[in-house]
C-alpha positions as CSV (number, residue, x, y, z in Angstrom):
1,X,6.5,-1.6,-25.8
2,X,9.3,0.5,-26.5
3,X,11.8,-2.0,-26.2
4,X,9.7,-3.6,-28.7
5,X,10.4,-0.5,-31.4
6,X,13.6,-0.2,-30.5
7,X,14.7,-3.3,-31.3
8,X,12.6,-3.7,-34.2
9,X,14.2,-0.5,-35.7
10,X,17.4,-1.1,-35.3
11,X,17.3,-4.7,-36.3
12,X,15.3,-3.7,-39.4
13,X,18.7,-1.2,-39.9
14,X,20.8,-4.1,-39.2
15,X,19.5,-6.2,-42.0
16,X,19.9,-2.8,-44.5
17,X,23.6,-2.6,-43.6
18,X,24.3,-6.9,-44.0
19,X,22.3,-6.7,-47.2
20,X,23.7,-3.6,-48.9
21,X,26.9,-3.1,-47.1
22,X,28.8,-6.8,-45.5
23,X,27.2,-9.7,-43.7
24,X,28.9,-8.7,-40.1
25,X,27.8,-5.2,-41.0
26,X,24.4,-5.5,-39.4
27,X,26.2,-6.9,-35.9
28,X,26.5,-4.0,-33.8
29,X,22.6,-3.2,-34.1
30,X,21.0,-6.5,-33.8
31,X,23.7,-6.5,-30.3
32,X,21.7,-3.2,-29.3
33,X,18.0,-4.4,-30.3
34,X,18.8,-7.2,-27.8
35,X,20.0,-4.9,-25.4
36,X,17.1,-2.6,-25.6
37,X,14.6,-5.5,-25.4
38,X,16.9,-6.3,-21.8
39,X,16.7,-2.6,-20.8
40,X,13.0,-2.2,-21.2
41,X,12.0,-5.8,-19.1
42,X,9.4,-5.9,-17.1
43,X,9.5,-8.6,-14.4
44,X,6.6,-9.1,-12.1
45,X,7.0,-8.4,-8.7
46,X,4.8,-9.4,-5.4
47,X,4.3,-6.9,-2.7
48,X,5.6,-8.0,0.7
49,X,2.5,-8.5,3.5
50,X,2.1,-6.1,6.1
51,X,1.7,-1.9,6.7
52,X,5.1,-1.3,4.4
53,X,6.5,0.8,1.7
54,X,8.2,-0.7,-0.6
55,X,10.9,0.4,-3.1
56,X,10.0,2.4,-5.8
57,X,12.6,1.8,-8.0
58,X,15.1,-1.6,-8.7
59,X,18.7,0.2,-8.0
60,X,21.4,1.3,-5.2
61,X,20.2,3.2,-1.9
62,X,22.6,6.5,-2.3
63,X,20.6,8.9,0.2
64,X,18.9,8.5,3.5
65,X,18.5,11.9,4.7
66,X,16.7,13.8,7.2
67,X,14.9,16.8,5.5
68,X,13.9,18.5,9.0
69,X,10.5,18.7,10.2
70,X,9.9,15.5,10.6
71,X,10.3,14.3,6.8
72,X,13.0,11.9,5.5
73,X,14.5,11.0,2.0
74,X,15.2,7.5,0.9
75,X,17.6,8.0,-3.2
76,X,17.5,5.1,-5.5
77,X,19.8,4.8,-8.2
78,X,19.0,3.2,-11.5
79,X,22.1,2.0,-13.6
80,X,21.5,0.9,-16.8
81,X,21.5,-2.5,-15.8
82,X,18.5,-2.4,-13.5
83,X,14.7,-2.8,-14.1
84,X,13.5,1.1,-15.2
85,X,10.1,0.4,-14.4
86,X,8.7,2.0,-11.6
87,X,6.0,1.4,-9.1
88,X,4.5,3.0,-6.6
89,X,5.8,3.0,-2.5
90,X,2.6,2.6,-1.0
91,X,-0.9,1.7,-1.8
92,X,-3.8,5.0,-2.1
93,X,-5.0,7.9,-4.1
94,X,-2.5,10.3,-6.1
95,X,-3.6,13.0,-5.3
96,X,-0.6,15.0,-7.2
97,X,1.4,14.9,-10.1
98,X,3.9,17.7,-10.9
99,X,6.4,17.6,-13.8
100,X,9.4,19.8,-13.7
101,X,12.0,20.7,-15.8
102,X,15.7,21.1,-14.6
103,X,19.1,20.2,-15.4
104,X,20.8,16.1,-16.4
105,X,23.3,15.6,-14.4
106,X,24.2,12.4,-12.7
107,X,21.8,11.2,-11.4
108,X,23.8,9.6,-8.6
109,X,24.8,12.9,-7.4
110,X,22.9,14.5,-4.2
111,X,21.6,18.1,-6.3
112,X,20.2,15.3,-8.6
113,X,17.4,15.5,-6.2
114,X,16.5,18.9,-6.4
115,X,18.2,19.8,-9.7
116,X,17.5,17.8,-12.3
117,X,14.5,17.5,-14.5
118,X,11.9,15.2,-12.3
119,X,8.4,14.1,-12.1
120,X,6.9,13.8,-8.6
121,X,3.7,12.0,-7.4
122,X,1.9,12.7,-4.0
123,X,0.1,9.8,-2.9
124,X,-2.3,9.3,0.3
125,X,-3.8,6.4,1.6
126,X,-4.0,4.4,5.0
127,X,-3.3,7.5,7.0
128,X,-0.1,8.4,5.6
129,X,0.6,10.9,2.7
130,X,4.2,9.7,0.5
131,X,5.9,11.4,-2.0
132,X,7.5,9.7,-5.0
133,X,9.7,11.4,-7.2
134,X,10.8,9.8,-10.7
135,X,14.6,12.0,-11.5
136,X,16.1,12.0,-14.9
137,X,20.0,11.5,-14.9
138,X,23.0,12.0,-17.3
139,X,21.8,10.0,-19.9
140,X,17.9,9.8,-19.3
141,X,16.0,12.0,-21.2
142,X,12.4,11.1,-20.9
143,X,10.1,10.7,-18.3
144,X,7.0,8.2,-18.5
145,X,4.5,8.4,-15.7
146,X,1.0,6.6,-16.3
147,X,-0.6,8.2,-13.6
148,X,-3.0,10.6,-12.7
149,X,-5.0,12.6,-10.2
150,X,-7.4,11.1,-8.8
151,X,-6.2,7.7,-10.0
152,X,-6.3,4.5,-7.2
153,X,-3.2,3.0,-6.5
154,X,-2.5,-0.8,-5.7
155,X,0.2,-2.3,-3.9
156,X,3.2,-2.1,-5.9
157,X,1.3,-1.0,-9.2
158,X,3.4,0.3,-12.3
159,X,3.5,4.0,-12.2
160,X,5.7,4.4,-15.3
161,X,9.4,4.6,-15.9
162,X,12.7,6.6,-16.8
163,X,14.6,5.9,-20.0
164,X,18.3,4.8,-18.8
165,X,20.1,5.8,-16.2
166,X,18.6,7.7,-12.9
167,X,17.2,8.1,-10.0
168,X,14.1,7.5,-7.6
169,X,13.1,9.2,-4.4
170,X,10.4,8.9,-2.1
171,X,9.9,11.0,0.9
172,X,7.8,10.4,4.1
173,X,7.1,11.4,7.2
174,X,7.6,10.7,11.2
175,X,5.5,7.9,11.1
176,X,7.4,5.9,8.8
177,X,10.8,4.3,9.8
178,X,13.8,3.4,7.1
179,X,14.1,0.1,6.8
180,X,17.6,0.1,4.3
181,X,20.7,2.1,4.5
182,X,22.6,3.9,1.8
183,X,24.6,1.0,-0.5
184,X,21.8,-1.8,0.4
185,X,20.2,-3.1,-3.4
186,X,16.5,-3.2,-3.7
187,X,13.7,-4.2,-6.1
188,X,10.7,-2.3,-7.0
189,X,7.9,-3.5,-5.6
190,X,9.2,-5.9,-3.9
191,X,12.0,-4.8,-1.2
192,X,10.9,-3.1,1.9
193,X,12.4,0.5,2.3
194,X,10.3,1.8,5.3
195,X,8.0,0.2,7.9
196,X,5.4,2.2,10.0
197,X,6.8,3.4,13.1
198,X,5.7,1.7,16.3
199,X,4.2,-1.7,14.5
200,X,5.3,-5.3,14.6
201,X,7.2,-4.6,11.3
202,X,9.4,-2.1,12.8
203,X,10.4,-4.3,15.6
């Protein structure tokens, strides 16, 4: 929907500045309403088969990075060009959510991880406990989760999304094994990031 306001309000603007000021006046806005009505898509996605998580977030793999003790960091990063909606990694129970504030910088960057302002959701279900952690960036200023505690999960469900550019993570733990490395692409919901350790899928 806010695509939709956007680009209503700044074609509205648009239509001020042909009337009052010059016809090609209005151009440059009615080039960003279609740009924000682009930004804010929202393709449907189906959820691959099988005991997997999949990508949180459409983007770049920056980070796969062993956090010690047995846990490990998969980054996403979200150019302005991707899909900003995110979903969840695996189907369950959220049985966190914890907004924190922190600093903007790029989002690409590693400290982005632990640094920047960030929204993080704890999620449990077949056996496994995931985190997923929604990272403002350089531009992004606003975090949108939908989610709450005690809320049910579906494969690939829509958890929310970050305005602009930024970032994703979602950590795990031993019994999970990466399934991308850093510069593969990946769509949310739909790309497989990690496959449980030991099962067919891992093979």
């Amino acid at each position: 929907m806010d695509g939709i306001y956007y680009a209503c309000g700044l074609t509205l603007v648009g239509i001020a500045l042909s009337y009052f000021v010059a016809p090609w006046a209005g151009i440059p806005l009615y080039i960003l309403a279609a740009f924000c009505l682009y930004f804010f898509r929202d393709p449907e996605r189906i959820p691959p088969p099988g005991d997997v998580m999949v990508a949180p977030a459409d983007g770049q793999v920056v980070a796969v990075r062993d956090l010690g003790e047995g846990e490990t960091r998969i980054s996403i990063f979200l150019n302005i060009f991707d899909v900003h909606v995110n979903r969840t990694p695996i189907p369950g129970k959220v049985m966190q959510v914890v907004y924190t504030k922190g600093k903007f910088m790029n989002a690409s960057h590693e400290l982005a991880s632990s640094d920047n302002e960030q929204n993080t959701l704890v999620i449990e279900g077949n056996g496994t406990r995931v985190t997923c952690r929604q990272i403002a960036g350089l531009i992004a200023r606003r975090i949108v989760c939908y989610k709450r505690p005690g809320d049910v999960l579906a494969p690939a469900e829509r958890i929310g999304y970050i305005k602009f550019g930024s970032r994703v993570d979602v950590i795990y733990g031993p019994e999970w094994q990466a399934a991308v490395k850093i510069g593969d692409r990946v769509k949310a919901g739909a790309s497989v990031v990690a496959k449980r350790a030991g099962s067919r899928e891992a093979v």
